[in-house]
BAGU-435682 format. One record per atom (N, C-alpha, C): residue number from 1; residue in one letter; atom name; x negated, y negated, z negated. Coordinates in steps of 0.05 Angstrom, whole numbers. Layout:
! BAGU-435682
   num   residuo   atomo       c1       c2       c3
   NUM         A      CA        X        Y        Z
...
This chain:
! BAGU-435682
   num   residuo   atomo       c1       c2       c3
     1         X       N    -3243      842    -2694
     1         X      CA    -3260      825    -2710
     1         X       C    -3282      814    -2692
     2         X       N    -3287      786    -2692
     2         X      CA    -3313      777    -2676
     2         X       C    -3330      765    -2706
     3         X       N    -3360      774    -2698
     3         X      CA    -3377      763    -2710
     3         X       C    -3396      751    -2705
     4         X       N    -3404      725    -2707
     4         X      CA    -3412      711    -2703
     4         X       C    -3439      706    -2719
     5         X       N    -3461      699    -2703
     5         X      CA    -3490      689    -2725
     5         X       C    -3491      665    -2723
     6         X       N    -3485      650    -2737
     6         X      CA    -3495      623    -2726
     6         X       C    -3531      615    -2737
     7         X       N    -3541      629    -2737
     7         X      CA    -3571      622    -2749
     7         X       C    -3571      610    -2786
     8         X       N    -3551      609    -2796
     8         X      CA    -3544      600    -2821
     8         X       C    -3526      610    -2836
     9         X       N    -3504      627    -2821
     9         X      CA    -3489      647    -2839
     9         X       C    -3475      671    -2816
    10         X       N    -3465      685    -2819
    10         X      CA    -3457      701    -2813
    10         X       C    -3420      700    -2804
    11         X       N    -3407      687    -2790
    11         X      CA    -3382      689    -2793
    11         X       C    -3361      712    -2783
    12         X       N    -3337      720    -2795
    12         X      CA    -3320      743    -2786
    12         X       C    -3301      736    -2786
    13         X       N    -3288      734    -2762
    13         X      CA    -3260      721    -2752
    13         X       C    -3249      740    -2741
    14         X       N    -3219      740    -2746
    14         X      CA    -3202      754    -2730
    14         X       C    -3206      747    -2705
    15         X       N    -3205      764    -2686
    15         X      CA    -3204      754    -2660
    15         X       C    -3174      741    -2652
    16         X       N    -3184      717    -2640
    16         X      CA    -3166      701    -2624
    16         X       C    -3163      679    -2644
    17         X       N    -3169      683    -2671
    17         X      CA    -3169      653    -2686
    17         X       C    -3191      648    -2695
    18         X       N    -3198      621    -2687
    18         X      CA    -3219      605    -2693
    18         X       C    -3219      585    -2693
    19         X       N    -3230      555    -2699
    19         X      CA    -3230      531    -2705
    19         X       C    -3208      515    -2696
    20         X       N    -3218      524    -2659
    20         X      CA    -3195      508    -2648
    20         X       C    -3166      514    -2649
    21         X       N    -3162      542    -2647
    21         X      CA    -3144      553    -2639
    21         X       C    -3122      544    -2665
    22         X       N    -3134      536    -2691
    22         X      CA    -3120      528    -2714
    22         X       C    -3125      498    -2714
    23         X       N    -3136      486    -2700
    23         X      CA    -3141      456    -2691
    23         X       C    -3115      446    -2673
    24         X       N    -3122      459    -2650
    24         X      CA    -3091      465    -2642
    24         X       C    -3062      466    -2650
    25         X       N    -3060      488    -2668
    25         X      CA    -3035      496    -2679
    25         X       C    -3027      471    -2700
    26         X       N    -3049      462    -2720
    26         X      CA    -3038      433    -2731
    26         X       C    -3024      416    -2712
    27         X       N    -3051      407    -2683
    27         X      CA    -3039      387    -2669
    27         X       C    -3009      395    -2667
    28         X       N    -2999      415    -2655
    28         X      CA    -2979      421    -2642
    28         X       C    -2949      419    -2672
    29         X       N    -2960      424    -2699
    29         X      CA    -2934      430    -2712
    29         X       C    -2942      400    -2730
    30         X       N    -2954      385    -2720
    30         X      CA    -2956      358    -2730
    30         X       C    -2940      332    -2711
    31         X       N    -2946      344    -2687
    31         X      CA    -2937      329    -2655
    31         X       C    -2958      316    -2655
    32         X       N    -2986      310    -2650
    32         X      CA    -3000      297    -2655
    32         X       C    -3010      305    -2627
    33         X       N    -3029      300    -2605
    33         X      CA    -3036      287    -2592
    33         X       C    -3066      306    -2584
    34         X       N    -3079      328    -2587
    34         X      CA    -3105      328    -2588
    34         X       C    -3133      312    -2574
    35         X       N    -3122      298    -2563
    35         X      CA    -3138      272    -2549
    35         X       C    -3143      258    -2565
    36         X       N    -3127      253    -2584
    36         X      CA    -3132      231    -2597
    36         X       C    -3146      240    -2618
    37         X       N    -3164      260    -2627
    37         X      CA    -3184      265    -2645
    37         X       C    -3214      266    -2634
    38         X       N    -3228      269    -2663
    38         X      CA    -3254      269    -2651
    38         X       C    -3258      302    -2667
    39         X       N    -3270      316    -2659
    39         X      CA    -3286      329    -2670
    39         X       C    -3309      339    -2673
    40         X       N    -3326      342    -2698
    40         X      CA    -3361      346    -2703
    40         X       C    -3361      367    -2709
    41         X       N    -3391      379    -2700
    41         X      CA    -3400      409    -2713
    41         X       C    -3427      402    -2702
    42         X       N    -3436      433    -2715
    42         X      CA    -3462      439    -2707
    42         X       C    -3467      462    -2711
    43         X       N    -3449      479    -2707
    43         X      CA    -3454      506    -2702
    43         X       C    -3439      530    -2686
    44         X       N    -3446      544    -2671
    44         X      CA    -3429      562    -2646
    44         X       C    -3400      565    -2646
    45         X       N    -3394      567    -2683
    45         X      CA    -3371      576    -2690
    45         X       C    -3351      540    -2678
    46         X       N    -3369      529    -2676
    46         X      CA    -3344      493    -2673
    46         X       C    -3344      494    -2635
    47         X       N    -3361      503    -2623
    47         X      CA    -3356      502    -2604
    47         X       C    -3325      494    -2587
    48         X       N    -3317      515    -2589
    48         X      CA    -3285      516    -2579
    48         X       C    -3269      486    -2587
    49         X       N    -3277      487    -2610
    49         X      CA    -3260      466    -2622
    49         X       C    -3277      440    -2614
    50         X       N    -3295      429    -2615
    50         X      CA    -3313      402    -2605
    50         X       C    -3291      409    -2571
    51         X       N    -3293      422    -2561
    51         X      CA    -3278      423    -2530
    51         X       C    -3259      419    -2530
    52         X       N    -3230      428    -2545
    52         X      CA    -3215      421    -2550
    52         X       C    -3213      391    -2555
    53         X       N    -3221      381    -2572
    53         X      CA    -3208      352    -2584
    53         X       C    -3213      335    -2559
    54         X       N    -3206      315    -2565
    54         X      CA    -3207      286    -2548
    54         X       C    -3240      275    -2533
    55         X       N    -3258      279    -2563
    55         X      CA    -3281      272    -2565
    55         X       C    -3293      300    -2586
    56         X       N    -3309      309    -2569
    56         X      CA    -3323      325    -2587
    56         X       C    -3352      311    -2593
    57         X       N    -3362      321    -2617
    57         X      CA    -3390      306    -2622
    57         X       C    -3405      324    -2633
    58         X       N    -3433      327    -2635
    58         X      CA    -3453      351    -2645
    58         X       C    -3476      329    -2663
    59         X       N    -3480      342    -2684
    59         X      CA    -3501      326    -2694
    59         X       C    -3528      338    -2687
    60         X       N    -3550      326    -2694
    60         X      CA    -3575      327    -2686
    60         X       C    -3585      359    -2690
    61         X       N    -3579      362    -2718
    61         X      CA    -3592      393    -2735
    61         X       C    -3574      418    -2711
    62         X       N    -3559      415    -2692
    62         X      CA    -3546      438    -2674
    62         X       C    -3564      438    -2659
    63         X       N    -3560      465    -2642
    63         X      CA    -3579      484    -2631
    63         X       C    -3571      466    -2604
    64         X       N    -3589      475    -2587
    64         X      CA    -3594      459    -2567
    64         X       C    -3572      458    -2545
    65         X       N    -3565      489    -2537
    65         X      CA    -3547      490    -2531
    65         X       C    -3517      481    -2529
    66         X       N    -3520      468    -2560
    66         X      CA    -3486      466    -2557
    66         X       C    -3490      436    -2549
    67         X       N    -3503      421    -2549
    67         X      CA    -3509      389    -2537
    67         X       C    -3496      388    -2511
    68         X       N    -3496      414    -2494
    68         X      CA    -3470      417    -2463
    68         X       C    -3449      412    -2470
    69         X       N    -3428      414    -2501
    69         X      CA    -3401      420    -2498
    69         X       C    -3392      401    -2510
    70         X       N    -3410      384    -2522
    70         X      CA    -3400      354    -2531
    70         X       C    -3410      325    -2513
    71         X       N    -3389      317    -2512
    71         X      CA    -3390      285    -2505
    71         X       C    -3402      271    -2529
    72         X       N    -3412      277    -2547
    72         X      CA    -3438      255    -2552
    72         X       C    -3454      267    -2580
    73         X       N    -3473      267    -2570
    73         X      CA    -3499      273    -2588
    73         X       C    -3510      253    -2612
    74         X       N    -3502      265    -2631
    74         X      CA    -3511      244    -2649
    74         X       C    -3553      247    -2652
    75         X       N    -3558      229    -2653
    75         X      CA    -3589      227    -2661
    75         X       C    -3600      233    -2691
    76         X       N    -3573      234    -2718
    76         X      CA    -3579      235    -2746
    76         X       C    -3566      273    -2751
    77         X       N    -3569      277    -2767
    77         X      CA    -3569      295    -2774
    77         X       C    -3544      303    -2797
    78         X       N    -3539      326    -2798
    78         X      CA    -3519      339    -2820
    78         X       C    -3498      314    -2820
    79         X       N    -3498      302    -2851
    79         X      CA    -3472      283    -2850
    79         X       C    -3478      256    -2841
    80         X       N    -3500      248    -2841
    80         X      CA    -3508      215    -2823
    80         X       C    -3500      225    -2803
    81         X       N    -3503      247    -2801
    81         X      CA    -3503      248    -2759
    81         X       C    -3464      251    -2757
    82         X       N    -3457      256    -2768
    82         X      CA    -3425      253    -2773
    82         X       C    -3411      227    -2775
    83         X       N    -3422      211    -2795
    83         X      CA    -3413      184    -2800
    83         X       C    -3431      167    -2777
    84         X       N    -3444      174    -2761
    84         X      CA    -3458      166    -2729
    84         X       C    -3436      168    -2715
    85         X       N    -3430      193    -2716
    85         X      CA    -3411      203    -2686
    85         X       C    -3376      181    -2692
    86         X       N    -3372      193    -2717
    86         X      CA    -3343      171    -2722
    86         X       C    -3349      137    -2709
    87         X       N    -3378      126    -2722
    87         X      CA    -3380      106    -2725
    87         X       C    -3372      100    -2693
    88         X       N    -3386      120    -2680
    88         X      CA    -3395      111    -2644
    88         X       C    -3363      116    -2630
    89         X       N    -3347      137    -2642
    89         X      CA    -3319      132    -2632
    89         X       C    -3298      108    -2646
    90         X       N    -3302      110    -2663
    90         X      CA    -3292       91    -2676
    90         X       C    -3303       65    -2687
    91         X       N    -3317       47    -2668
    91         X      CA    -3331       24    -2683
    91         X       C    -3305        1    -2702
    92         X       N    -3281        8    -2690
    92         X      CA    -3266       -4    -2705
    92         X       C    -3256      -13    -2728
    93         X       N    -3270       16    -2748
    93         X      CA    -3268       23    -2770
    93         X       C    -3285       12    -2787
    94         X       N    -3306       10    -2777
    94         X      CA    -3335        4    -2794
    94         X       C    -3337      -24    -2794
């Protein structure tokens, strides 16, 4: 069992599965590509997984720290700072 604080809840994961590792296992029984995603968090537990994807992104409200493991920092917060980070990988969409 790993337990995790993220300053906001408490999480308990089996060890060896966690965000990515089931981020992963989609990509792989989908054939999908993991490059070709983006993924957001903002908290210790997304880590792995922001590294994993293609594009990882952190919104503003994350700890300072995790701003090292993403390629791009959003400046808004919670979910603006989400529809930021898509917007900035994906201007295509918008």
């Amino acid at each position: 069992m790993r337990v995790l604080d993220t300053g906001f809840a408490i999480h308990l994961q089996t060890k060896g599965i966690t965000k990515a590792t089931a981020f992963l296992q989609i990509c792989e029984k989908t054939g999908r590509n993991p490059d070709a995603f983006l993924a957001v968090g903002d908290s210790h537990n997304d880590i792995e997984m922001i590294q994993a994807a293609g594009c990882g992104a952190v919104v503003r409200n994350c700890s300072d720290d995790m701003c090292s493991a993403a390629d791009y920092v959003s400046e808004k917060r919670y979910g603006e700072g989400f529809v930021d980070a898509v917007k900035n990988v994906f201007p295509s969409l918008f």
